[in-house]
C-alpha positions in Angstrom: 48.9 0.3 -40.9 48.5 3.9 -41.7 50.3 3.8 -44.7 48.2 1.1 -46.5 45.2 2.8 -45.1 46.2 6.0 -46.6 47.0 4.0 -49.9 43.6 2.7 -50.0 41.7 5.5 -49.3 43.8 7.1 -51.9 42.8 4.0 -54.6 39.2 4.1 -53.9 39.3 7.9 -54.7 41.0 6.9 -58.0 38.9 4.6 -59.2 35.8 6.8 -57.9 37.1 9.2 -60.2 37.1 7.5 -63.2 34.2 9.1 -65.4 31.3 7.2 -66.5 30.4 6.9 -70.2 28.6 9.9 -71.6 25.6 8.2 -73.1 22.2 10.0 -73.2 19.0 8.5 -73.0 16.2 9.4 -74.9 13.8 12.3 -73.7 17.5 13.9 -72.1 18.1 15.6 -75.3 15.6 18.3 -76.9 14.8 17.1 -80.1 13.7 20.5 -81.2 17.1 21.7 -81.0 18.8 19.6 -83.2 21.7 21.4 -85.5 20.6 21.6 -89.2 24.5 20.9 -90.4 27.6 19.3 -88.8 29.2 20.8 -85.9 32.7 19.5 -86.6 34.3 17.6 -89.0 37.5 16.2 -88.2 40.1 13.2 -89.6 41.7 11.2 -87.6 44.5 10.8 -90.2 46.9 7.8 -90.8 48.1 7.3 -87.1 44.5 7.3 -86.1 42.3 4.5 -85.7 42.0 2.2 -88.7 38.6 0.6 -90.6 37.0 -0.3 -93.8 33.3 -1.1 -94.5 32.1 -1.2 -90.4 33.2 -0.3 -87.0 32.3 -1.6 -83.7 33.1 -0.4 -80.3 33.6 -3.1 -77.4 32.1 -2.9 -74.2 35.5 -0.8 -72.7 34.6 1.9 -75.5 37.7 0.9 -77.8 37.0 0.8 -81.4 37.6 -2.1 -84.0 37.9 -2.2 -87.2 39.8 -3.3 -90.2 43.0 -2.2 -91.6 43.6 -3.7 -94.7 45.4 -6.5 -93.3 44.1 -7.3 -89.7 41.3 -6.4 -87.5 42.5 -4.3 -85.3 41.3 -2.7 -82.0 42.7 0.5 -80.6 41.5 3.9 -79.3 41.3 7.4 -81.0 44.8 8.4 -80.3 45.7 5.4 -82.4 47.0 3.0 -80.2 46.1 -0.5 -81.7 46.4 -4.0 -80.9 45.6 -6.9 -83.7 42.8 -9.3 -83.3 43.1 -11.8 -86.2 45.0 -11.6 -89.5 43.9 -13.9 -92.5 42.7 -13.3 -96.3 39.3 -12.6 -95.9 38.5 -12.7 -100.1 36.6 -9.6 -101.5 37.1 -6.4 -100.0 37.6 -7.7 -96.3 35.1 -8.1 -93.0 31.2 -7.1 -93.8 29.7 -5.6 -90.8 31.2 -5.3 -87.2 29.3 -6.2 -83.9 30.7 -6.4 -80.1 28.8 -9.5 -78.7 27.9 -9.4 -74.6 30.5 -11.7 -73.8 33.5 -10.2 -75.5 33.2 -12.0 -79.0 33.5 -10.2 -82.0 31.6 -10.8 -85.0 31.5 -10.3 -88.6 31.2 -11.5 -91.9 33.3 -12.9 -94.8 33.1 -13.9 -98.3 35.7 -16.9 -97.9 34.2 -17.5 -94.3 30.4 -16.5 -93.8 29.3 -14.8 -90.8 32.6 -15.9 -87.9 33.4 -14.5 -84.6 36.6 -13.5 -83.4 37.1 -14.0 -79.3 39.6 -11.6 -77.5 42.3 -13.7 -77.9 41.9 -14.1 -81.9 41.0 -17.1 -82.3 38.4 -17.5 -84.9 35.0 -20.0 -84.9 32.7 -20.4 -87.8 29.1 -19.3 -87.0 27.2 -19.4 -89.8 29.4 -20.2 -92.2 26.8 -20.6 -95.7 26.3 -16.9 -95.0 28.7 -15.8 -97.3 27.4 -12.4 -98.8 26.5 -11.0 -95.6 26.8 -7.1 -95.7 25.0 -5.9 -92.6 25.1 -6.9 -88.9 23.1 -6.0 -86.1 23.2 -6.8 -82.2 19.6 -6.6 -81.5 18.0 -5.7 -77.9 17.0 -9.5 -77.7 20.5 -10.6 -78.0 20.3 -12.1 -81.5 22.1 -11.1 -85.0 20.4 -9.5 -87.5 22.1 -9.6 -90.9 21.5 -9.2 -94.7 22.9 -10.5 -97.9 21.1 -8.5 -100.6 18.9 -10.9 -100.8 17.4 -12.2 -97.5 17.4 -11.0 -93.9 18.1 -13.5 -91.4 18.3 -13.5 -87.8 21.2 -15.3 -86.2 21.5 -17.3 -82.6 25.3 -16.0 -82.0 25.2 -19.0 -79.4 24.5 -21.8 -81.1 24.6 -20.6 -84.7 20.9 -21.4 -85.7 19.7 -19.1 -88.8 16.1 -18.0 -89.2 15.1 -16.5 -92.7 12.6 -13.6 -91.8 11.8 -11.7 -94.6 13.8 -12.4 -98.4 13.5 -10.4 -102.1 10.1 -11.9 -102.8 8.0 -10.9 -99.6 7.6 -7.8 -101.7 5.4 -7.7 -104.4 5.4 -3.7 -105.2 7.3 -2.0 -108.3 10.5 -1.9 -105.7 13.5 -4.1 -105.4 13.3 -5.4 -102.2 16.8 -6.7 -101.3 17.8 -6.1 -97.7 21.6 -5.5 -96.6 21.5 -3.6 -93.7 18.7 -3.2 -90.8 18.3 -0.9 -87.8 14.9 -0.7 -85.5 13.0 2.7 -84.6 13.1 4.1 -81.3 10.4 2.5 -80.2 11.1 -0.9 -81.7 7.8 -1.2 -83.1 9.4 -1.3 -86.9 12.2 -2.6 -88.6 14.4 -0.1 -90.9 15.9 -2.1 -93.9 18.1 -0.9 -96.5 18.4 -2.1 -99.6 21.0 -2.6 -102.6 19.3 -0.1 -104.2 19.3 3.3 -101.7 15.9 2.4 -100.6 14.8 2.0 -97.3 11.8 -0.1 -96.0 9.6 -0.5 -93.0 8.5 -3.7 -91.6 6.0 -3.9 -88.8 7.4 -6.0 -85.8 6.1 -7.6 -82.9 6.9 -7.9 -79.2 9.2 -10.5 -80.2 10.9 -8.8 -82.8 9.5 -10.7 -85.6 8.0 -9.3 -88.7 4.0 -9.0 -88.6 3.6 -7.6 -92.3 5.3 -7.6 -95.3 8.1 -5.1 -96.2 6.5 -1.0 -97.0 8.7 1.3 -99.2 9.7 4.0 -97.3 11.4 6.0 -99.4 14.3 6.4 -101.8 18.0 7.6 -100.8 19.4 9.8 -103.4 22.7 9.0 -104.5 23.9 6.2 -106.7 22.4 2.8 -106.9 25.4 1.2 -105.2 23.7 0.8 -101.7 22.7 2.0 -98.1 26.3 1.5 -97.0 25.3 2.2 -93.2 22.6 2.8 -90.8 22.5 4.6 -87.6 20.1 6.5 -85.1 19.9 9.3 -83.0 18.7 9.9 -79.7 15.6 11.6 -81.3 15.4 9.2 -84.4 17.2 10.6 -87.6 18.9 8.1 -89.5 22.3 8.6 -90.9 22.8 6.9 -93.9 26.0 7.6 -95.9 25.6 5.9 -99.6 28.3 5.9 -102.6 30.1 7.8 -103.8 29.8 11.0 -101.5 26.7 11.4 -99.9 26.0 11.1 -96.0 22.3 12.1 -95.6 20.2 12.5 -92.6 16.5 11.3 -92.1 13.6 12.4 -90.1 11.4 10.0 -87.9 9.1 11.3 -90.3 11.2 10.6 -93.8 12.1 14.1 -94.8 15.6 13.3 -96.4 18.5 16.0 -96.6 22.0 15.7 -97.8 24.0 16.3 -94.3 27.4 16.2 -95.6 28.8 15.9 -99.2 32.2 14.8 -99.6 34.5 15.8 -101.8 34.6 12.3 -103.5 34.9 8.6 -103.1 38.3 8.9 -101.1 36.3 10.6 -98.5 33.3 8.9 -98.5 32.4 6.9 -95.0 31.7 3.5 -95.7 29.4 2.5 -92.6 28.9 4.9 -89.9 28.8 4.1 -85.9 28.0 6.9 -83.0 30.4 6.8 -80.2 30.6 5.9 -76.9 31.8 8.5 -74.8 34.9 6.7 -73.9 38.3 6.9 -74.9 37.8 10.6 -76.8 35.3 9.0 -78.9 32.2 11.7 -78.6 28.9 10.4 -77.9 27.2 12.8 -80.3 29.7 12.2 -82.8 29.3 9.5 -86.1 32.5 7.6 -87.0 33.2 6.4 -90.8 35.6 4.3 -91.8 37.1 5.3 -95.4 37.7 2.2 -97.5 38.2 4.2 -100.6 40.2 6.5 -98.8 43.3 4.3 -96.7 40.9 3.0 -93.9 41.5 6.0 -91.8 38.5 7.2 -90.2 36.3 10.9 -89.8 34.7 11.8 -87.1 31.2 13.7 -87.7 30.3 15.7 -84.9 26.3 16.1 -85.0 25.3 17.6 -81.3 23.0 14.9 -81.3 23.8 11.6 -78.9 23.2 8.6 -79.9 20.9 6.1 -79.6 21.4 3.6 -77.4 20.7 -0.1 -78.1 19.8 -2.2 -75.3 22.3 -5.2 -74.5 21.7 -8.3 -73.0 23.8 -7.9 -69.7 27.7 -9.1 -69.8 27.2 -12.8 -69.0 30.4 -12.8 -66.4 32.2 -11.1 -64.9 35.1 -13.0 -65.5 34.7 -13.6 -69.4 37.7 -13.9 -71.6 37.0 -10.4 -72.7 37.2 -8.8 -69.3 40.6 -11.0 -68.5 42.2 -10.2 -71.9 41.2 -6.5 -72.8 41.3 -5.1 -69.8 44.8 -3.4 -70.8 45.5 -0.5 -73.5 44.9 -2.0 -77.0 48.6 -1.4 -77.5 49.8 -3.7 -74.9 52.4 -6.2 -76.0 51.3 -8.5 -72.8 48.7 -11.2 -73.2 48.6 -11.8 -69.7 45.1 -12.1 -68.3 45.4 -9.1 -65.1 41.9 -7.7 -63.7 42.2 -4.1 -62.5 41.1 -5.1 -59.3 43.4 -7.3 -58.8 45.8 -4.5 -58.1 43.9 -4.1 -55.0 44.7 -7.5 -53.3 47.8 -6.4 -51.5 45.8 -3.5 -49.9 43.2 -5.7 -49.0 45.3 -8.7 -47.3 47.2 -5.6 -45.4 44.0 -4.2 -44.0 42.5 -7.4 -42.8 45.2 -9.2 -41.5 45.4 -9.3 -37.8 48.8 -10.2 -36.8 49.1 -12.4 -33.8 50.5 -11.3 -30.6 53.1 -13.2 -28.8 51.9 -14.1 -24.9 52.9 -11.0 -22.7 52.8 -8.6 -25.8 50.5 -6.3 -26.4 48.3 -6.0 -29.6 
């Protein structure tokens, strides 16, 4: 019984080794301190991970994204493992969000707004959605999405659409036509780009529902081709890159700044995600995927964490996600194999008692 003793003292070291994910909160990061240009700048190349117009990272901290061909999910060394394959019409998948039990979503031309589960198998969700550009897992647990026209909120369970706010809720001198949508920190306001590199404010309640009509913000520059992304910080700048080169930085209070220029449309990031800490991918780091430019992806160090969003908790342990993905996104095997079910052995050794013939001793 020593030996298996040993072995699982050594196993429960192991596993207490493993390091958590480096996420910081809010208020753990000086805000006054925040670096005026990009620390680092660095591409990932061909044999790195692969996307196009969005990224999303799953709960393990593996990336996914879109190849050209598949959707693909790997890690940064570029180890990859494909989803779902299929002719997605247009330019491929329209935003990228990790639902809590495993599910990928995204949108289509040909298909609306689908999800993909861990094994690939693909469900229409809401399928009349077709010109979807945006999605957004929001803190209630519901999709937020626009089409350049409308922005509707999405119940990824049952499918159920709500229309919240469309073109024509504004009546000022500026298009109003939402694609993408992010909240402030303190979830009091909806951000909303627009087709037209504008962003908008709309007051919000408790609920997460609009209170007020759309504000103009302020005006991206760049072409008129479109927010193309919209992220947060820990302290609440906005990193927005927009066609054809521009990635440009926002304060909380809408002072706008070019943060990177690229050197054109090959190296421009369509869409723009902050890591998770996992996996090599930096926490205070934004990842683009190049559509124009092969769907590699760059990696844009900022010093600054990200934000986090606030999930609805995994609804089970023992989800298809956790059974399937568990392994390196370059496994071969489909096998469903929990990690802790490596521990079983250990744990049948340890508590077996073996029974002692009469006259023997224990």
């Amino acid at each position: 019984m020593t030996f298996w003793r040993i072995m699982c003292a050594w196993l429960v070291a192991a596993l207490a080794a493993v390091p958590e994910p480096t996420l910081a909160e809010p208020g753990t990061f000086d805000c006054a301190d925040v670096p005026e240009a990009p620390l680092e700048i660095n591409d990932l190349g061909e044999a790195g991970p692969r996307g196009s117009h969005d990224l999303a990272f799953d709960a393990f901290g593996y990336l996914t994204g879109y190849d050209g061909f598949s959707i693909v999910r790997g890690d940064r060394a570029g180890d990859r493992r494909v989803l779902a394959s299929l002719e997605f019409g247009g330019e491929g998948p329209e935003g990228m969000e990790y639902l809590s039990d495993g599910r990928l979503v995204t949108a289509a031309p040909m298909l609306g707004i689908f999800t993909v589960s861990p094994t690939g198998d693909l469900v229409p969700l809401a399928p009349d959605l077709r010109d979807v550009f945006g999605i957004l897992l929001g803190p209630d647990g519901l999709l937020y999405a626009g089409d350049n026209h409308c922005l509707y909120r999405v119940d990824p369970e049952s499918g159920a659409v709500e229309i919240l706010l469309c073109s024509e809720d504004h009546d000022g001198p500026e298009p109003f036509t939402p694609r993408i949508v992010n909240f402030t920190l303190d979830f009091t306001e909806m951000i909303v780009g627009t087709h037209e590199n504008r962003l908008f404010r709309v007051p919000i309640d408790a609920r997460f529902d609009p209170v007020g009509a759309p504000v103009f913000w302020l005006e991206v520059a760049g072409s008129t081709s479109g927010v193309d992304g919209l992220e947060l910080d820990v302290c609440g700048n906005l990193y927005v890159p927009t066609y054809p080169d521009g990635l440009y930085r926002i304060t909380p209070h809408g002072e706008v700044r070019l943060y990177h220029q690229w050197a054109g449309p090959q190296e421009l990031g369509h869409g723009v995600r902050f890591g998770t800490g996992l996996h090599g991918w930096r926490a205070d780091a934004l990842y683009l995927p190049r559509f124009y430019g092969g769907n590699t992806i760059v990696e844009v160090v900022t010093g600054v964490p990200g934000r986090r969003m606030p999930r609805p908790a995994v609804l089970s342990d023992g989800d298809a996600h956790t059974l399937t993905c568990r392994a390196s996104p370059g496994s071969r095997g489909d096998a469903a194999f929990p990690w802790w079910f490596s521990l079983l052995p250990f744990s049948l050794a340890l508590g077996r008692r073996r029974s002692a013939p009469t006259g023997e001793k224990p």
